[in-house]
N, C-alpha and C positions, 0 to 999 in steps of 0.2 A: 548528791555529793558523792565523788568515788575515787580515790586512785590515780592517779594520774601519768602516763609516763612525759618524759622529757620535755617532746615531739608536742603533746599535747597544750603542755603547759605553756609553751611559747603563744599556740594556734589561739590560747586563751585573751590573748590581748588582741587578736584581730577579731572587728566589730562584726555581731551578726546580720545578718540582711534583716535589712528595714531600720537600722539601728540610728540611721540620720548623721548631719555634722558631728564631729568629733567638740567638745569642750570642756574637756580638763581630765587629767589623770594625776593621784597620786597615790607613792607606794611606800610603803616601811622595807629596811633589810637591814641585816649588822654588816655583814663585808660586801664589797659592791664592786662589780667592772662595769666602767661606764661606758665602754662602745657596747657591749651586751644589750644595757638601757635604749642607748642611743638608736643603734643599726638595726637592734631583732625587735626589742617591747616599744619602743617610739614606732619605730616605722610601721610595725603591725596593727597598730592603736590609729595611726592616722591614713593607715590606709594608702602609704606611697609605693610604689611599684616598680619605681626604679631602684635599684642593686647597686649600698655602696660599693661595693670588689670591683665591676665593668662600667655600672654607669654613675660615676663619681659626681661628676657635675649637675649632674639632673640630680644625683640623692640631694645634694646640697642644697641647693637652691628649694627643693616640695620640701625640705625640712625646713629649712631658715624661713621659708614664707610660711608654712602650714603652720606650725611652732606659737608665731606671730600672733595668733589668734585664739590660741589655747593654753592651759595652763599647765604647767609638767613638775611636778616637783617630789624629790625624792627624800625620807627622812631616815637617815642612818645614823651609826653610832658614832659617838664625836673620833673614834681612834681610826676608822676608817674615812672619815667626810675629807680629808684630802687630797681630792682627786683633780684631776684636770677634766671639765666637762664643758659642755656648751652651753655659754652665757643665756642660750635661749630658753632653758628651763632652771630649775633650780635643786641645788644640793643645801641638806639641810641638818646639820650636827644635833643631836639627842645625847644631852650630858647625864646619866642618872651616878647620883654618889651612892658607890658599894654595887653599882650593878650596869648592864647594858640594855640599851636599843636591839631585841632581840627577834622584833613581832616581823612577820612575813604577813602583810597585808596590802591589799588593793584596790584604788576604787577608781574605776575607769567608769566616766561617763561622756553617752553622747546624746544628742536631741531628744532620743527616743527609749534610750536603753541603757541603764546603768547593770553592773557588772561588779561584784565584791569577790574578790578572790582573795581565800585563806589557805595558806602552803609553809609548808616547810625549807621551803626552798630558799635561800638568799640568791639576791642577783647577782650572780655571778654563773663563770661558764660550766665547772661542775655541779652547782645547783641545776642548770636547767637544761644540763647535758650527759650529765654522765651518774650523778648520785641516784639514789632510790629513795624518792620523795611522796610527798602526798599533797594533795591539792583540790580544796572545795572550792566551789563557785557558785554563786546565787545569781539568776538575770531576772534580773528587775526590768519592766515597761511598764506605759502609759495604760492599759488596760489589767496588768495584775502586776502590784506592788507588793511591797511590804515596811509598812511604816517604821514596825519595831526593828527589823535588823537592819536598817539604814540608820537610824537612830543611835541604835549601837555602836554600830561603825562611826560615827560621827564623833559620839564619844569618850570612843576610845583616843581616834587620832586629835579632838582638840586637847584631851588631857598629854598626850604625848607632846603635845606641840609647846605647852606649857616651859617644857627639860629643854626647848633649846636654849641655848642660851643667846642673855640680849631678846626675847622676845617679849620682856613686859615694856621694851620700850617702843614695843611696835615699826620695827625697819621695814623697810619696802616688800622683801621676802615673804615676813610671817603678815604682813597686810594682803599680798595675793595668795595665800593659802589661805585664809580666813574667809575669803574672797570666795574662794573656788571652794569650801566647804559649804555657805552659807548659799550659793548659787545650787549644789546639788542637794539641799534642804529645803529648797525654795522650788525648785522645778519635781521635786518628789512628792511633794505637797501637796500637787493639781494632779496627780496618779490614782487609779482608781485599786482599791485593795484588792488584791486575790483572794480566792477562796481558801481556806483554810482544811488544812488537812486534819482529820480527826486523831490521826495514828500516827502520822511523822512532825514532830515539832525541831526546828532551828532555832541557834541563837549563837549571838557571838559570847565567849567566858573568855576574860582577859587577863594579866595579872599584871600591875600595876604600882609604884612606889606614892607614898603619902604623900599630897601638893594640896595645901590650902587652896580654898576647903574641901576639898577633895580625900577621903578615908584610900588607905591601900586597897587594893584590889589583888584576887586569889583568883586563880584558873582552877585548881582544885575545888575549891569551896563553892563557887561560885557551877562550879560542874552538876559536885552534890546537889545543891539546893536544887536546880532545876530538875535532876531526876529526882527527888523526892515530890515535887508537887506531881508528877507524872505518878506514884506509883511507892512510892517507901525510897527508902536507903538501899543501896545496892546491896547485894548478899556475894559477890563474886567479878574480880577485878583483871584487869588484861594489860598489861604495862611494856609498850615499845619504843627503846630511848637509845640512841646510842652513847650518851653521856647519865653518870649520875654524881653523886656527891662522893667524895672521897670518906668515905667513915665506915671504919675495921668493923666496929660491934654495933652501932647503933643508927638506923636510918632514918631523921627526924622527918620524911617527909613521906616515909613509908607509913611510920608511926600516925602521922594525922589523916594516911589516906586510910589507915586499919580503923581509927576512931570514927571514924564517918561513917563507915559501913553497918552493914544493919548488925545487930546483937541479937545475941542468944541463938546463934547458927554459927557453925563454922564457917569462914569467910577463905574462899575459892580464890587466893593472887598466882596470876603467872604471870613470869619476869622474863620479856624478849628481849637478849641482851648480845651485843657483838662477843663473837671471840675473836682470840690471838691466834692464827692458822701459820704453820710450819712444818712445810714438806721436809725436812730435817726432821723431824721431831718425830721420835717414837712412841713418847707418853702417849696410855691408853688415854687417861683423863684429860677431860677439855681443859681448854685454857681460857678463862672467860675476862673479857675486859669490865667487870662491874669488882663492885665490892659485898665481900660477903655478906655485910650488913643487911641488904635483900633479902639473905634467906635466914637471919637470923630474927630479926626484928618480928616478922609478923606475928611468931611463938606468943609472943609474950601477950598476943592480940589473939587468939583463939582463932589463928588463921594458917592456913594449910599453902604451900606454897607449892609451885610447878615451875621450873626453867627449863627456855629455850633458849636455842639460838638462832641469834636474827641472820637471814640469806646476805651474802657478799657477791652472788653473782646474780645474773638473769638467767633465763631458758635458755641461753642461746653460748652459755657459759662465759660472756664477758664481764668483765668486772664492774659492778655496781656500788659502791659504798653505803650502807647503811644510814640514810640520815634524816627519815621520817620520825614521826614523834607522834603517836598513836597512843590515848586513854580507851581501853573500852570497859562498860560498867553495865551490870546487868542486876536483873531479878526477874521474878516469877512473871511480874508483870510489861516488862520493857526490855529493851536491850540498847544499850546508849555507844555513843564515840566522839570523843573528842581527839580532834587534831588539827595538826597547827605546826607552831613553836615552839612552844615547850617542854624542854628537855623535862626527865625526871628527876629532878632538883628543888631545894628550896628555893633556890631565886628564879626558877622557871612557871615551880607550879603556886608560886606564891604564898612560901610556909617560912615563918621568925622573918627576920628584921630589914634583909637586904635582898629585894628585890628586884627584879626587869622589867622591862616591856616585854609584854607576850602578847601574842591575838590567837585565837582557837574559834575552832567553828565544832559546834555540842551537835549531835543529830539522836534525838530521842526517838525512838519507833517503838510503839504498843505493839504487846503478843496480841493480836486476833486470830481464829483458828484460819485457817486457808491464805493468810495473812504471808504474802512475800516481803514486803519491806525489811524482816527481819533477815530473812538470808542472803539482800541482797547486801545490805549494810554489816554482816560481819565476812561476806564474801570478800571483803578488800583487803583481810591480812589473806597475807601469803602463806605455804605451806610450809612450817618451819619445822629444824627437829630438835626432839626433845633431849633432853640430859637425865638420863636412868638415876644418876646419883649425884644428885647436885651436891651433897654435902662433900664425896671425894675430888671434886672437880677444887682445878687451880683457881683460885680466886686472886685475879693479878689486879686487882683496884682501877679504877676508871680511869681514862684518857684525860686532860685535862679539859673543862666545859668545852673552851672557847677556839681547844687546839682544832675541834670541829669546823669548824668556818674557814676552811681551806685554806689562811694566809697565815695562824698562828698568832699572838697578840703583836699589835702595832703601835707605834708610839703615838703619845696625844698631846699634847699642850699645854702647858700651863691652863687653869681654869680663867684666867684673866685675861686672854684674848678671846673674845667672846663672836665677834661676824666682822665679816669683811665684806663689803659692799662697793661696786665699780659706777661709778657714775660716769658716765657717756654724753658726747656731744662737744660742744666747743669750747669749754675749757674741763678736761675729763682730768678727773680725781678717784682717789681710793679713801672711803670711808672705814675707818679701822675702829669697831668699837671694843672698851678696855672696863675691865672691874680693877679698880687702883688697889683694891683690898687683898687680890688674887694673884699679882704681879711678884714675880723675881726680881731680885736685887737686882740685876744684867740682862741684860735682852734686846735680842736686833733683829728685828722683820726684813726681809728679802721677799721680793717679786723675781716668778718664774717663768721663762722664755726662755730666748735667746743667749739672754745673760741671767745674771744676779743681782740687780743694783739693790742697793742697800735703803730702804724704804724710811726706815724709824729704828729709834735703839730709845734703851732708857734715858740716857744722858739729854739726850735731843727731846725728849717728850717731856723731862721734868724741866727744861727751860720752858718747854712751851706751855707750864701750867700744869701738867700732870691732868689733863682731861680726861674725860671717860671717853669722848666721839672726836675723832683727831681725823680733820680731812686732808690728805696729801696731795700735793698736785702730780698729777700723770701726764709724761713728757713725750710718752713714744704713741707711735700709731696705731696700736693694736694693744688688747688687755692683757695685763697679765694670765697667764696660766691656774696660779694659784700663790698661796702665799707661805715660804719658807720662815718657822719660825726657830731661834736659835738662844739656848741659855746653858750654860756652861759648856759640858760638851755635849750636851745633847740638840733634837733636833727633832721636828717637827710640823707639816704643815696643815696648814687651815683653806679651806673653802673659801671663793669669792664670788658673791649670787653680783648679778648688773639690777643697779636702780630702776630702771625703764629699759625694757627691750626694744621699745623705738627708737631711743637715740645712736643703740649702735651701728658703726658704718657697715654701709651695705658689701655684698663678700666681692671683690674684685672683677669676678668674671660677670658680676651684672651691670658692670659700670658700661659694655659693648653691648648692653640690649637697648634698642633701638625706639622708639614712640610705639612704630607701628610692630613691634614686637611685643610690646608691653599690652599694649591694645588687644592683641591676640590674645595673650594670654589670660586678663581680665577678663577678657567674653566669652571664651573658650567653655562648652558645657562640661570637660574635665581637664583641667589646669595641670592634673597631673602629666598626661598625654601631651600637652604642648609645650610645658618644660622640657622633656624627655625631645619631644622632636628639635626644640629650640636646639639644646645639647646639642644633639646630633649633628645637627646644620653645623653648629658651630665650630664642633670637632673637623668637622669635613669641607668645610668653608666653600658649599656649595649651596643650590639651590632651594630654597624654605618651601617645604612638601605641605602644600594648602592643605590634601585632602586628607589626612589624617582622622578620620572621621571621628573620634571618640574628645578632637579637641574643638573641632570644630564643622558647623553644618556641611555634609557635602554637597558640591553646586550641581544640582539635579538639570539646570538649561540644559536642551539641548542641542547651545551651540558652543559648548563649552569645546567640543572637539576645534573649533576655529579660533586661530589667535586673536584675542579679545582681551588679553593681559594687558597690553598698552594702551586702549582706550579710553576714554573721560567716561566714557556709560560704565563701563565694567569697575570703573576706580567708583566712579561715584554708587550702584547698587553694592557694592560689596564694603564701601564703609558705611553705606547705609545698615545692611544686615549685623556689623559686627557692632554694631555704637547700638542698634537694637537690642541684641544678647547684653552687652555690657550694660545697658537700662536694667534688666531682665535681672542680672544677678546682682545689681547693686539693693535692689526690692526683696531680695529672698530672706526670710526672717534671720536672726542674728543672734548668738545665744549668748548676750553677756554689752557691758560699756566695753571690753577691752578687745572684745572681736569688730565689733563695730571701728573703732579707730584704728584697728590692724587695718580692717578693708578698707577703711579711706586714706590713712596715713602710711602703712606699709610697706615693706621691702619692694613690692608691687602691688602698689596701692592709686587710689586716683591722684592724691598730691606727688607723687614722684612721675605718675604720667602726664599730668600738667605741666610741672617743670620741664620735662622730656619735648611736648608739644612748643613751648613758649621756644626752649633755646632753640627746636630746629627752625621755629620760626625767624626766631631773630638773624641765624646764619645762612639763612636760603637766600638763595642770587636770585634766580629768576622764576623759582617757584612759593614766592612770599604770599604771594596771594591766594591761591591754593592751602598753604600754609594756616592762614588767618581762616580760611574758610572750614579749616578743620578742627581748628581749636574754635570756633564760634559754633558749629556743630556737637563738639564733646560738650558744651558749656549748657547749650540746649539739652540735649537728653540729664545733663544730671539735675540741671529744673525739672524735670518733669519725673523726674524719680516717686513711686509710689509705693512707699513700702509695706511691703503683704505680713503682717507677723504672724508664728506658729503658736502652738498650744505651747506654753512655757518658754517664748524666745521672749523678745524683748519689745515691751509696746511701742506702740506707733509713737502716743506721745513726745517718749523717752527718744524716740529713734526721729524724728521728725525735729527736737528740740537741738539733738549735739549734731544733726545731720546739716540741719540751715547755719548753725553757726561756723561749722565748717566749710561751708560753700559759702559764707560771707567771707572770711580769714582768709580762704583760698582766691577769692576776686582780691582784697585787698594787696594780694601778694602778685598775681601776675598781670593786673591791670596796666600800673606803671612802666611793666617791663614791657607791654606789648605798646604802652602809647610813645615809647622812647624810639620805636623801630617802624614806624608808621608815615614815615615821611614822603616816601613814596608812592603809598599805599592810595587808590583810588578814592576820592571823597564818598562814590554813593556803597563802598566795600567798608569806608569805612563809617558812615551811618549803621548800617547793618550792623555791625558789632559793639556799637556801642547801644542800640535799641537790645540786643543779646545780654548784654549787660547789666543795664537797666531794668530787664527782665527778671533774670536772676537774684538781682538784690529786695526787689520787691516782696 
């Protein structure tokens, strides 16, 4: 665990080598930019190489197809989940009453290698650009695990997942997050445990609000107990916040961190806390953004107190903002650190009544003698300076908690619209789910785009019965953005996750990709490389560069130097070779039912190359028969598909059982259309394809 700058933190979400397919990521934050998500933590997570800023259409297309197959979803706080984001993953509101969605947590997994990152940081572009943050990460693999802090992680985020709201009724959303939880429970399971360190112990300490049956949960508390089974109660405490509680004389959460500590020793607190800086300002004495209650409080606890202040630049003297969140806790025997989220607050560190989500990562290290663990682990604070006389220093009371989160508080919704849900496909609707107990007397839902049209109002939903799940029909071609919500004069919007990411239409510029572009691309041993060159071609509307080697085999003949492009040998070996590949990866293990039907059903998937092959079939003049003989060939190789599975992908059984049913559904679909276009087609061409056929269904 260490420290982390910026730079780093981003590099954090690109997989390490050997780390296999990418298959689900999800993260906590309270405020959130979503091209941040999108363009830096998506792309780096799956591995796309193309650059939204220059290569726009290549980005598009490795995300809208990689996307496809993986699962992405984001849980933030309900006052910020209004955002406009990409149908292909999912934004997820966290309502807690009396507190917020505050935890900075992440769990990126791929085939081989899971990833738990615990930061301070919210996704946004000052969190992961410009603040002064902290950030742990644990890598988990197939050869050293760790059962408990996956577990923990697990959870924490299914107790969060509880606060969305609308999710005891189970909608489509919180059905693939449960999905995509129980999948990296399930693949962690076959993981063989690490050795275990004698002297450095982890664990996640959370703080948490009360949800049947579920007791609250304390960061604090939960901090303590772990170091005490390590070694006693701590004798001497280290507290780095940029926010605390607004209170003159008394600091109830300072007060339970003094009770916790060990007794009958004076107990060692120091408080690293921002100041107010003013090149104007002559006062000798600091000006400090906390409240004095810090250094009053601990008296009364037989505790000695020390203030700093926390650094606002880097080495290089550019501006940093303080907004790391560091517990360190020591004694004789250990030297401990917790950090994470939580601020030094009661609803941070989970002290009285009204609590957050918080996620922390604890790192306990035992003193051994010649023992570095310890100095590597308190080498992460910075070098801060002290305050000779904290009692004459200005105590100008704390920032407001939440003014920290770089946007300030945002407006939130009524508690009675609860998720909004886009159903796609041929007759496309917006599912609006409602608590009738939580509704305003007046209220009118708008969709965001191009316009405003006016979706639902009270008046219209109390004719229509006052239901809880109210489906609207959707008339324009494209989804709404998000949804405006509006009650007196105020105003409001709400998130809209898509029911099935298959049903949505495909993005326009792949409507001009071609069979045998499609076909590339499927076989292609890096899909990303042949996007990118597809692009390219397209932008330049020149000639399609076979030899791109990283997309496809390069043709080592050596008579490749003589024009052989136009030939029936050269057409017929080189759709031999690419319908090979396209065998090849249709067989590669599969990590999931939903990646599985991505690859067959897909943006670029076998059922849209089908359809691709059929129509140019049916519109070919004088090349019909060729035509047929290429789709009787594609038809062959996906009979004979044999699929290889990996350690935790998905069995053959499983994969063998929705694989034939979908190459039955898929003959059902383009059989008729080929025997309507067959008229002229040669009798013994057309034996041939229907023996092809025959084959297939068997």
């Amino acid at each position: 665990m260490t420290a982390r700058s910026n730079t780093a933190m981003l590099e954090l979400w690109r997989p390490p080598a050997a780390a296999g397919d990418p298959v689900g990521c999800v993260t906590t934050t309270f405020t959130f930019t979503p091209g941040l998500f999108d363009e830096q933590c998506l792309a780096r997570f799956l591995d796309i190489e193309s650059e939204p800023d220059r290569e726009d259409l290549a980005f598009l297309l490795e995300r809208e197809t990689r996307l496809g197959s993986v699962y992405a979803g984001v849980l933030v706080d309900h006052t910020r989940a209004g955002v406009e984001h990409s149908l292909r993953w999912d934004v997820l509101p966290v309502r807690i009453r009396g507190g917020k969605q505050h935890a900075k947590l992440s769990l990126l997994l791929w085939s081989a290698h899971l990833r738990i990152i615990v930061a301070s940081a919210n996704l946004t572009e000052p969190g992961y650009r410009t603040n002064h943050e902290v950030t742990g990460a644990i890598d988990l693999t197939p050869e050293a695990s760790d059962a408990e802090i996956i577990e923990q992680s697990l959870t924490f985020l299914r107790g969060l997942m509880s606060f969305v709201p609308g999710a005891s009724a189970a909608p489509p959303e919180i059905r693939r997050l449960e999905a995509f939880l129980d999948q990296v429970e399930s693949l962690a399971r076959r993981w063989k445990p690490r050795t275990r360190s004698r002297t450095v112990h982890q664990q996640l300490v959370c703080t948490l609000p009360a949800a049947a049956p579920r007791a609250p949960r304390s960061s604090l508390e939960e901090a303590i107990e772990a170091c005490r089974h390590r070694g006693g109660s701590p004798a001497g405490a280290q507290v780095a916040s940029p926010f605390f509680d607004a209170a003159a004389h008394d600091s109830h959460v300072t007060a339970s961190l003094c009770k916790m500590m060990a007794r009958g020793m004076t107990r060692d607190i120091s408080f690293c806390v921002p100041a107010i800086t003013d090149a104007t300002d002559a006062t000798p004495a600091p000006r400090l953004a906390a409240p004095k209650a810090l250094l009053l409080t601990p008296g009364r606890y037989s505790g000695s107190v020390q203030v700093k202040i926390l650094p606002q630049f880097d080495s290089d003297k550019n501006l940093r903002p303080w907004h790391a969140k560091m517990l360190a806790l020591s004694s004789d025997s250990y030297s401990a650190l917790m950090m994470g989220s939580s601020n030094f607050t009661c609803a941070g560190m989970g002290v009285g009544g009204n609590r957050n989500a918080e996620a922390n990562l604890l790192t306990v290290v035992s003193r051994k003698a010649y023992g570095r663990d310890v100095a590597s682990l308190e080498a992460i604070w910075p070098a801060m300076e002290s305050v000779d006389d904290p009692d004459s220093a200005e105590w100008q009371g704390p920032r407001g908690e939440f003014e920290e989160e770089e946007q300030g508080e945002a407006p939130s919704a009524p508690a009675g619209f609860l998720l909004a849900t886009y159903r796609a496909g041929d007759k496309p609707a917006i599912a609006l789910r409602l608590n009738p107990d939580n509704l305003p007397d007046d209220w009118h839902v708008h969709a965001c785009g191009t316009d405003r049209p006016e979706l639902l109002s009270a008046d219209l939903w109390r004719q229509g019965g006052s239901r809880p799940l109210v489906n609207i029909a959707w008339l324009q071609e494209t989804p709404p953005e998000k949804l405006l919500v509006r009650w007196g004069d105020r105003e409001a919007f709400l998130p809209i996750n898509v029911e099935d990411s298959r049903a949505l239409p495909p993005p326009a510029d792949l409507k001009g990709m071609t069979a045998d572009d499609m076909l590339w691309v499927l076989a292609a041993a890096d899909p990303s490389a042949a996007f990118r060159a597809w692009a390219a071609q397209r932008k330049r509307s020149d000639v399609f560069d076979e030899d791109l080697d990283s997309a496809q085999m390069v043709e080592l003949d050596p008579l490749r130097r003589y024009d052989l492009q136009a030939t029936f040998l050269h057409r017929i070996r080189r759709r031999a070779r690419i319908l090979a590949q396209l065998r090849a990866n249709l067989q590669r293990p599969v990590w999931g039912h939903q990646a599985l039907e991505w690859r067959l059903r897909g943006l670029v998937g076998i059922q849209p190359l089908a359809e691709r092959l059929v129509k140019e079939f049916a519109t070919a003049d004088g090349a019909s028969d060729d035509a047929l003989l290429t789709l009787a060939d594609f038809l062959i190789v996906l009979r004979e598909v044999d699929y290889q599975p990996g350690d935790g992908s998905l069995p053959k059984a499983e994969f063998d059982k929705t694989y034939k049913a979908f190459l039955h559904d898929l003959l059902d679909t383009i059989v008729p259309q080929v025997q309507a276009k067959t008229s002229t087609t040669p009798p013994d061409l057309i034996h041939f394809w229907e023996s092809v056929v025959k084959r297939c269904r068997a």
